[in-house]
C-alpha positions in Angstrom: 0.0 0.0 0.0 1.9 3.5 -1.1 1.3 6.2 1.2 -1.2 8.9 0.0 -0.1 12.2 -1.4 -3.4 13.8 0.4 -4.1 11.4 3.5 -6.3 12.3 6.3 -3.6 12.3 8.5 -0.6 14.6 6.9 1.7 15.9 9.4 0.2 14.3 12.1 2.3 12.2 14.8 0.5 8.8 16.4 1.1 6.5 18.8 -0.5 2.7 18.3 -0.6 0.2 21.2 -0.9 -3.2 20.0 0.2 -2.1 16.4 1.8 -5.4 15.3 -1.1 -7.5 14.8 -5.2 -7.6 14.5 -6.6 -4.1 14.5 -3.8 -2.4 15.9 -1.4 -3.6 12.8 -4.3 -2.1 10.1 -4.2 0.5 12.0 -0.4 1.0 11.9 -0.8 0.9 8.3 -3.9 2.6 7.0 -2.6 5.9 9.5 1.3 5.9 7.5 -0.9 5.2 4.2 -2.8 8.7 5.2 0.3 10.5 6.1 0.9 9.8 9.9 3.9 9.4 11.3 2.9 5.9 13.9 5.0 4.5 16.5 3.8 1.4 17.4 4.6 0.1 21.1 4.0 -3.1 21.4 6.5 -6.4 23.5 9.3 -7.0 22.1 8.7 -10.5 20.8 5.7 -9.1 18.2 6.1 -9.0 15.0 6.4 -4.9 14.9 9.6 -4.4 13.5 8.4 -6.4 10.2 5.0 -3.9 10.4 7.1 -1.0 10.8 10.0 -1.9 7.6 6.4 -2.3 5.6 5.2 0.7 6.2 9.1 2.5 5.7 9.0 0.2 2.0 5.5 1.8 1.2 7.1 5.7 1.4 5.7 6.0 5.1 7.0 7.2 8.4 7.0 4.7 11.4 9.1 3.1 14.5 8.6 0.7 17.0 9.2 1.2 20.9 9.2 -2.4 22.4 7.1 -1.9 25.4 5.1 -3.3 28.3 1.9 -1.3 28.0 1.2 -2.1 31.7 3.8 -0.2 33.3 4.7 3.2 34.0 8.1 3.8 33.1 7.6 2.0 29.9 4.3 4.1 28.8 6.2 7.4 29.7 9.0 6.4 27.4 6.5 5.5 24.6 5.4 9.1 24.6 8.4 10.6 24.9 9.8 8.5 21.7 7.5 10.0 19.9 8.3 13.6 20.9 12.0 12.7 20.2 11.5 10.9 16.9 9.0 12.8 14.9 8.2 16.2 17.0 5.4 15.8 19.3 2.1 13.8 19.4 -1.6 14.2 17.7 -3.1 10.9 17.9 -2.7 8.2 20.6 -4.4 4.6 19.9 -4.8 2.4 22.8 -5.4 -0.8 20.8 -3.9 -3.4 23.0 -6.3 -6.1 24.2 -6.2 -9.9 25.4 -9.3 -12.3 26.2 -9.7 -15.0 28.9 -13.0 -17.0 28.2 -14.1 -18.2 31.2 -16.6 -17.8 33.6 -15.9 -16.3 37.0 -15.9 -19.2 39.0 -13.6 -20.7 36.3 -11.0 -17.5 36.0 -7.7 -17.5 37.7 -7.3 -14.4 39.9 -3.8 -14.0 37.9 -6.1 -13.9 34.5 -8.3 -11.1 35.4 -5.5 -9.2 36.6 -3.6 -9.5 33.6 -7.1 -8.6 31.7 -7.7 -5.6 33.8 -4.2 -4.6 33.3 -4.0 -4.9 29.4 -6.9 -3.6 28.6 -7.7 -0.9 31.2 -4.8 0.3 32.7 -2.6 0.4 29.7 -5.0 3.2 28.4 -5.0 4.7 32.3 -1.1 4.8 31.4 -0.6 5.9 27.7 -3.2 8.9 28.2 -1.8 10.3 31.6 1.5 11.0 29.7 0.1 11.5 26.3 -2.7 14.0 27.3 0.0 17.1 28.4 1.8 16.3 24.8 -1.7 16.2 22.9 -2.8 19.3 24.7 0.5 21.1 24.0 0.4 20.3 19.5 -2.8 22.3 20.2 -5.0 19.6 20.9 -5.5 15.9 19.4 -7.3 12.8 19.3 -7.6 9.5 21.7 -9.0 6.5 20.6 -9.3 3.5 22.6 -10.3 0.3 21.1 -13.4 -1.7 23.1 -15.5 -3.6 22.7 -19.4 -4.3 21.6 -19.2 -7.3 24.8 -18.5 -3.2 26.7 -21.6 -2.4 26.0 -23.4 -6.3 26.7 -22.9 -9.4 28.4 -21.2 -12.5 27.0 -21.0 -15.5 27.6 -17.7 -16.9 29.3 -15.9 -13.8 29.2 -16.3 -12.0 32.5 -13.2 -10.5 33.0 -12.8 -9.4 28.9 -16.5 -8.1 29.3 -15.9 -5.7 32.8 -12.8 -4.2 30.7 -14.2 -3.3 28.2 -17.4 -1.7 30.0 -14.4 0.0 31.9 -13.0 1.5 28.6 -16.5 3.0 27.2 -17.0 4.7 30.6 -13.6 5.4 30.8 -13.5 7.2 27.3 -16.7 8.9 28.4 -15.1 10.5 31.5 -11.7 11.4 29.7 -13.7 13.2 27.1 -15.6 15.4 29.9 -11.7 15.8 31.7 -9.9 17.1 28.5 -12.5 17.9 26.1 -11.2 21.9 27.3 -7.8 21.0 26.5 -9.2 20.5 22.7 -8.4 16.4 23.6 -10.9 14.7 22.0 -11.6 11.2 23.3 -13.7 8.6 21.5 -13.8 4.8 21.3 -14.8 1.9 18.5 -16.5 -1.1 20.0 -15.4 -3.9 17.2 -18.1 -7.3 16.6 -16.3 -10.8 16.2 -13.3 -9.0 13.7 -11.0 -12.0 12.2 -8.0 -11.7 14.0 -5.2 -13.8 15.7 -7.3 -12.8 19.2 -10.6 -14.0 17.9 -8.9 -17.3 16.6 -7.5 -17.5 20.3 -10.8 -17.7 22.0 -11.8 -21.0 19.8 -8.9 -22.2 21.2 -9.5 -21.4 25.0 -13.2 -22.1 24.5 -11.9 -25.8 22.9 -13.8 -24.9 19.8 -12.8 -26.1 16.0 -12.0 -22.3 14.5 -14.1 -23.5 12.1 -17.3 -24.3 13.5 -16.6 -20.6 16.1 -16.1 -18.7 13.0 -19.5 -19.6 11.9 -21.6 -18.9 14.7 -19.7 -15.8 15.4 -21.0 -14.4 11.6 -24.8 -15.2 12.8 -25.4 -11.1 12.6 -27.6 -9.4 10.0 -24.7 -8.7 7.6 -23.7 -12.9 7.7 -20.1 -12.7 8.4 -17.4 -11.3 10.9 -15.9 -8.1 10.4 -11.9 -7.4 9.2 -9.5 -5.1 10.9 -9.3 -2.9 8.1 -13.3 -2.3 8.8 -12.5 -1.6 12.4 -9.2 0.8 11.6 -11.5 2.7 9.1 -14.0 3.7 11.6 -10.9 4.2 14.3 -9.4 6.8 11.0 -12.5 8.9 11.0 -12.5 9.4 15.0 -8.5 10.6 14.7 -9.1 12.9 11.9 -10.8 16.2 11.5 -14.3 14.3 10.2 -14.8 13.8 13.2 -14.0 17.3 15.1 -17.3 17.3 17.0 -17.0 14.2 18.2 -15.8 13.6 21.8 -17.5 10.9 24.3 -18.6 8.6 21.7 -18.4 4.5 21.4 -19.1 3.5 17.5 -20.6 0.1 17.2 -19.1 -1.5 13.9 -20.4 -4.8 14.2 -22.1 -6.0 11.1 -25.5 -5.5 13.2 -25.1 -7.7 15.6 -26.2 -5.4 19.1 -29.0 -4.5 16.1 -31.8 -6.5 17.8 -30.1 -5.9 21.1 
């Protein structure tokens, strides 16, 4: 994919959690197709490195931060990398998730912890030191990627279901915090999207992929969703189309909270 001579995105600097694979990854790479320059923080055993010399062989700008999105020090230094390597800091994606399936009764204390910490506290983390950088370009844009299992129940998936709740009302407080600091804060809450994650849950659920695949597309559309879909929607709320938008959770979902 060549980078755009007109993107949505020119001059713009952003950080993407989780960038190496699933959502985050089409993120990474529709944002440097539009004319962002991404650093993607993700551990250091992902496959970033290979995401970010795509992107640099496409014409685009991008680097990768090895990180552990659950800690302090390493959160701080994502944000300041970006300062250092491109200038300062417009966008901040907080796409880094994981899933337990398992009931409550069934869930290790250790997996909810890790749960909570991926995919609540990272974003805690990356927007505490983000927020001062975003507010100083003159404002910006977060995004933080949830979940439509945020907004309803699932089955087996306590711990993955209270994080995400946790991110929408998260989001929805952030956006009253900063919204004078010209910090707009908004967040996509992704269907069944066909991803290394979703794959992962037929295997903790003891599933064929096959036979999960199929009665995760029962949704008005007939199918699961693709990251690209999801990084589209996650575009519009970074870029100016969406300059009145602060507070919100997107539903792109093929339909499937429709009837709910």
């Amino acid at each position: 994919m060549a980078v755009s001579s007109a993107g949505a995105l020119d001059g713009r600097v952003a950080i993407v959690t989780g960038g190496a694979s699933g959502i985050g990854r089409a993120t990474t790479e529709l944002f440097a197709h539009e004319g962002a320059a991404v650093l993607v923080a993700d551990v250091p055993t992902s496959p970033a490195a290979t995401v970010v010399e795509g992107v640099l062989a496409a014409g685009g700008r991008a680097a990768f931060e090895p990180a552990d999105v659950t800690r302090a020090t390493d959160c701080e230094r994502v944000v300041e990398r970006a300062r250092q390597e491109f200038g300062g800091l417009h966008v901040l994606v907080n796409s880094a998730g994981i899933v337990r399936r398992a009931t409550v009764v069934d869930l290790d204390e250790s997996d909810w912890d890790r749960v909570m910490q991926v995919n609540v506290k990272s974003i805690f983390l990356l927007s505490k030191y983000a927020i001062p950088l975003l507010a100083g370009s003159g404002g910006g844009s977060i995004v933080n990627v949830a979940s439509g299992w945020g907004l309803v129940g699932g089955p087996k998936a306590a711990a993955y279901c209270a994080s995400k709740g946790a991110v929408v009302l998260l989001t929805k407080a952030m956006a009253i915090d900063h919204g004078p600091q010209k910090v707009r804060v908004n967040c996509v809450c992704p269907g069944d999207t066909d991803t290394p994650m979703l794959r992962a849950e037929a295997r903790q659920l003891g599933e064929p992929e096959a036979q999960f695949l199929a009665s995760a597309s029962r949704r008005p559309l007939g199918r699961v969703g693709t990251a690209d879909e999801v990084a589209r929607t996650i575009l519009f709320l970074a870029s100016d189309s969406a300059s009145f938008m602060t507070g919100a959770a997107l539903v792109v979902d093929g339909g499937g909270l429709a009837g709910g």
